[in-house]
ChimeraX commands (.cxc) that place a marker at each C-alpha (Angstrom):
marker #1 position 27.55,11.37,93.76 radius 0.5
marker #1 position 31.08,10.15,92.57 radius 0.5
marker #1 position 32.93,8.43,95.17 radius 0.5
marker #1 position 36.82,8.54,95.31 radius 0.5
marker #1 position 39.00,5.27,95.90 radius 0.5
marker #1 position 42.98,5.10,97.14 radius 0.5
marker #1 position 44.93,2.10,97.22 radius 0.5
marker #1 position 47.45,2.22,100.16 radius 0.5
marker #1 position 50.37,0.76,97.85 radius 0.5
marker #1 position 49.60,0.81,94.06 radius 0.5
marker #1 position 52.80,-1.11,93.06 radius 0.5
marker #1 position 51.24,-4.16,91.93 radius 0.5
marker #1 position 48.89,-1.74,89.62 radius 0.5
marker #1 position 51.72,0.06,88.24 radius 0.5
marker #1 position 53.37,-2.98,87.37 radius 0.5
marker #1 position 50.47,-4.46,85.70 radius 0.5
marker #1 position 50.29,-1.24,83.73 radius 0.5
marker #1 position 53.82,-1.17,82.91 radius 0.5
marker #1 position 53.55,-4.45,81.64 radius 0.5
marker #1 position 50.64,-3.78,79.49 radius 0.5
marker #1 position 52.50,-0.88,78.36 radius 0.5
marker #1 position 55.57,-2.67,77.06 radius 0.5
marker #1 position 53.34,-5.61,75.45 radius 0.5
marker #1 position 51.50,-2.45,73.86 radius 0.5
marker #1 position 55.08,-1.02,72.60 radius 0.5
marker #1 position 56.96,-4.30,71.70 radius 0.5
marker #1 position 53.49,-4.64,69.46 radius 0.5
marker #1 position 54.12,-1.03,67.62 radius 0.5
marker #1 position 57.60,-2.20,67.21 radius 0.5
marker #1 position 57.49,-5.58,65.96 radius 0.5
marker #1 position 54.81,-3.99,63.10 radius 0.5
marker #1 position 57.30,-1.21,62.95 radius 0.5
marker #1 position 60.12,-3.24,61.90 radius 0.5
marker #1 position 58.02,-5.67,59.78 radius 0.5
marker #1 position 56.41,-2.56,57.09 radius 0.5
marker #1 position 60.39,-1.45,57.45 radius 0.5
marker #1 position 61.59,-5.14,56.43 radius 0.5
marker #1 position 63.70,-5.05,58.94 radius 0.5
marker #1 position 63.76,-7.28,62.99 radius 0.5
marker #1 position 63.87,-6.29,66.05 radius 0.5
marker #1 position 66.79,-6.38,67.78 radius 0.5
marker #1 position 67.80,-5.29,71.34 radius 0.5
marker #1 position 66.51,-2.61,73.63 radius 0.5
marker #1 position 68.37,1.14,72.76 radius 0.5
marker #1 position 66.26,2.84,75.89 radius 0.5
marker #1 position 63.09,2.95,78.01 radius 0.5
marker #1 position 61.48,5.77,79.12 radius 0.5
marker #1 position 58.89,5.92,81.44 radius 0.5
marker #1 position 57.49,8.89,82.89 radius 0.5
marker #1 position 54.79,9.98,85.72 radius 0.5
marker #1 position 52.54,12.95,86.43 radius 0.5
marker #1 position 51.01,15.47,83.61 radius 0.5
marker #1 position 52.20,17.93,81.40 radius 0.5
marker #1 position 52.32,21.17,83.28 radius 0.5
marker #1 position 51.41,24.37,81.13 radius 0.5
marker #1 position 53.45,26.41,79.37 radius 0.5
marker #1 position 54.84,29.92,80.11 radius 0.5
marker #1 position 53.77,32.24,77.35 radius 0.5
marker #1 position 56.27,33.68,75.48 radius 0.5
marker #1 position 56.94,37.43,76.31 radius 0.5
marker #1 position 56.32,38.51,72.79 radius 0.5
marker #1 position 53.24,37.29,72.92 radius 0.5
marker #1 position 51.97,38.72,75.51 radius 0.5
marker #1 position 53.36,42.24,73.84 radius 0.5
marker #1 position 51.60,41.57,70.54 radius 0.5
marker #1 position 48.35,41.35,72.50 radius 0.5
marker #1 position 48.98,44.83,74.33 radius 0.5
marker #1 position 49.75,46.16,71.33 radius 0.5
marker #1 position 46.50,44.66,69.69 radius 0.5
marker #1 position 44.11,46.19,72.11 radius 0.5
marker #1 position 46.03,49.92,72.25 radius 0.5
marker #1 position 46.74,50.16,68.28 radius 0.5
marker #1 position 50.57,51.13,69.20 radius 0.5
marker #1 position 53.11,49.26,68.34 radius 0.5
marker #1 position 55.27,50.03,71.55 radius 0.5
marker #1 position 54.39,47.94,75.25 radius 0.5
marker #1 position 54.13,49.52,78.11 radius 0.5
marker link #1:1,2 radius 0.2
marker link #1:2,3 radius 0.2
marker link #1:3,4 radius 0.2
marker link #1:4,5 radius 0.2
marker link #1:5,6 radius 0.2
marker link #1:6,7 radius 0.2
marker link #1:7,8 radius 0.2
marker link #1:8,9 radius 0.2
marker link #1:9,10 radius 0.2
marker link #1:10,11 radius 0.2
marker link #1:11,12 radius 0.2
marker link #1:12,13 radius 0.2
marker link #1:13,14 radius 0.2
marker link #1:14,15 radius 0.2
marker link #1:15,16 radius 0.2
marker link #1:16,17 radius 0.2
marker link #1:17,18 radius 0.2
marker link #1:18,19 radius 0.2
marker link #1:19,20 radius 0.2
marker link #1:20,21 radius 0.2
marker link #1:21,22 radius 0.2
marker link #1:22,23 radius 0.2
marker link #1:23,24 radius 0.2
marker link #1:24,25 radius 0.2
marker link #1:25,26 radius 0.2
marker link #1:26,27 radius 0.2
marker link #1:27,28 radius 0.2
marker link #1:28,29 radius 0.2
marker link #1:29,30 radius 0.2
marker link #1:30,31 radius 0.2
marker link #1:31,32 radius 0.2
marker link #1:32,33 radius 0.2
marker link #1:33,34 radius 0.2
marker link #1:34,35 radius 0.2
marker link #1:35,36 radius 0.2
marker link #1:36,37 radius 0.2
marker link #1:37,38 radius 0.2
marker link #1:38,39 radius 0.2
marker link #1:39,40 radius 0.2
marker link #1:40,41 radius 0.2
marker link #1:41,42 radius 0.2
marker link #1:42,43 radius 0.2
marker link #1:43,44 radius 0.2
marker link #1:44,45 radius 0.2
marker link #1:45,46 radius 0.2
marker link #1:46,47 radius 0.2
marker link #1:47,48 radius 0.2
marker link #1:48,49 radius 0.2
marker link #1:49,50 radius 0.2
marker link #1:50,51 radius 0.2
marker link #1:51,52 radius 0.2
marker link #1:52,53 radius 0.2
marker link #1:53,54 radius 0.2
marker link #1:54,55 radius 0.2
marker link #1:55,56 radius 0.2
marker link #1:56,57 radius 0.2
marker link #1:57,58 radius 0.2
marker link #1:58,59 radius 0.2
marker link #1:59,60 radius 0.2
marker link #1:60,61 radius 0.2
marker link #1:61,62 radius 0.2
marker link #1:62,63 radius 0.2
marker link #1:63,64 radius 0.2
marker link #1:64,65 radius 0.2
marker link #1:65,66 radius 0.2
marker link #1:66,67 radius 0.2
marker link #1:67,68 radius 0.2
marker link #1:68,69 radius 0.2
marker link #1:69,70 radius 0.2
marker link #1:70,71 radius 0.2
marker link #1:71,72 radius 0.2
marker link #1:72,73 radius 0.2
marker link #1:73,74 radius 0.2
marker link #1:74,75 radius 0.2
marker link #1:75,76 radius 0.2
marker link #1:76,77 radius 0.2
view
């Protein structure tokens, strides 16, 4: 039986993550920068983002070249 856990307010985990996160990317950079010859210099932009990737809508044509598939027409419909 799996048992489920909340925290009332996570900030202090999120924080701890976020740092963890930036040691992890000033890492990349630094070895980045080092294989380019080149330094680091100052911050352009962070990005940080929350949640999961939703799926994608199919495209419409697609969807048509399946119909068409299983019929052996080319038309939809």
């Amino acid at each position: 039986m799996a048992s489920a856990s909340a925290v009332a307010d996570p900030s202090a985990l999120y924080n701890e993550a976020r740092k963890a996160a930036f040691a992890d990317a000033r890492t990349k950079a630094e070895l980045y920068a080092e294989v380019a010859g080149s330094a680091l210099e100052e911050i352009n932009s962070i990005n940080e983002s929350q949640g999961f990737n939703q799926p994608q809508p199919a495209p419409m044509y697609a969807k048509a070249d399946v119909r068409s598939r299983r019929t052996g027409s080319g038309r939809v419909g």
